[in-house]
N, C-alpha and C positions, 0 to 999 in steps of 0.2 A: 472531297478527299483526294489526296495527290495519288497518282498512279504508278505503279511500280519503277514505269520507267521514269518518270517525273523526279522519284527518290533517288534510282538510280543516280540519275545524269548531277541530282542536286549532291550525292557524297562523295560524286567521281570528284565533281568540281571544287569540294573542300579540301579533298584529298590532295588533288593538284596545288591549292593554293597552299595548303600545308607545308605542300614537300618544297615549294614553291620560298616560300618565308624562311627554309630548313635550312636550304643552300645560300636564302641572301644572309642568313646570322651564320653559318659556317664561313661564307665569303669573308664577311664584317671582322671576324673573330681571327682567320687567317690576316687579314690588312693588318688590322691593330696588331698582332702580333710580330708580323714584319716591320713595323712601325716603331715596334719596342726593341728592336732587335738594332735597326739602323739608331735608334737614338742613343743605346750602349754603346753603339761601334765610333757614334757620334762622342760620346763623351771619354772614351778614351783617347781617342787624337786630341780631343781637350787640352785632356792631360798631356800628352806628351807635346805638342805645341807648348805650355806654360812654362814646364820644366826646361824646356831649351829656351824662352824666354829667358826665365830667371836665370840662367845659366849664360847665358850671355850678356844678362845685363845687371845682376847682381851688385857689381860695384857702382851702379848710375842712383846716386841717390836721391835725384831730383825726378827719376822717374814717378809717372801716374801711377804706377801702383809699388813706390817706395814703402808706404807703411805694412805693407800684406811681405813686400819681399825683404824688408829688414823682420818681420815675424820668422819667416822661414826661415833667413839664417840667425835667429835663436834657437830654433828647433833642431836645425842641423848642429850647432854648435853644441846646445842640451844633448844630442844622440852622442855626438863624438864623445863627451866624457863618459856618458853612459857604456858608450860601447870601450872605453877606457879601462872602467870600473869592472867591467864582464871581464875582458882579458887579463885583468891584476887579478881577479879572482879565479878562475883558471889556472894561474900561476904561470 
């Protein structure tokens, strides 16, 4: 039969290993979280890199990404009547 101190030293040592695991999944959980953080930050300069792409190069219709930037100015075109439509109805 284990001896007091035997138990002891054996719940001091889960104890530690516990608190031990607590701080590497709070560490883990802080990373990842900063990791989420840069990758948003990441994906808006995405965006705003593309946008001044297509904005400079908008009339290149032989560019690699012609078909995606002739879509956009559909949409921009679609928005301007729409945003036409809003203002006539306004009055």
């Amino acid at each position: 039969m284990a001896t007091f101190e035997e138990l002891k030293t054996l719940i001091l040592g889960k104890g530690k290993l516990a608190a031990d695991k607590a701080k590497e999944t709070a560490e883990m959980v802080n990373l990842k979280a900063k990791i989420a953080a840069n990758k948003e930050s990441m994906k808006k300069f995405y965006v705003e890199i593309g946008k001044k792409y297509f904005e400079a190069h908008k009339a290149d219709l032989l560019s690699d990404y012609s078909e995606e930037m002739s879509k956009l100015k559909e949409f921009e075109e679609k928005n301007a009547e729409l945003e036409k439509k809003l203002e006539d109805l306004k009055g």
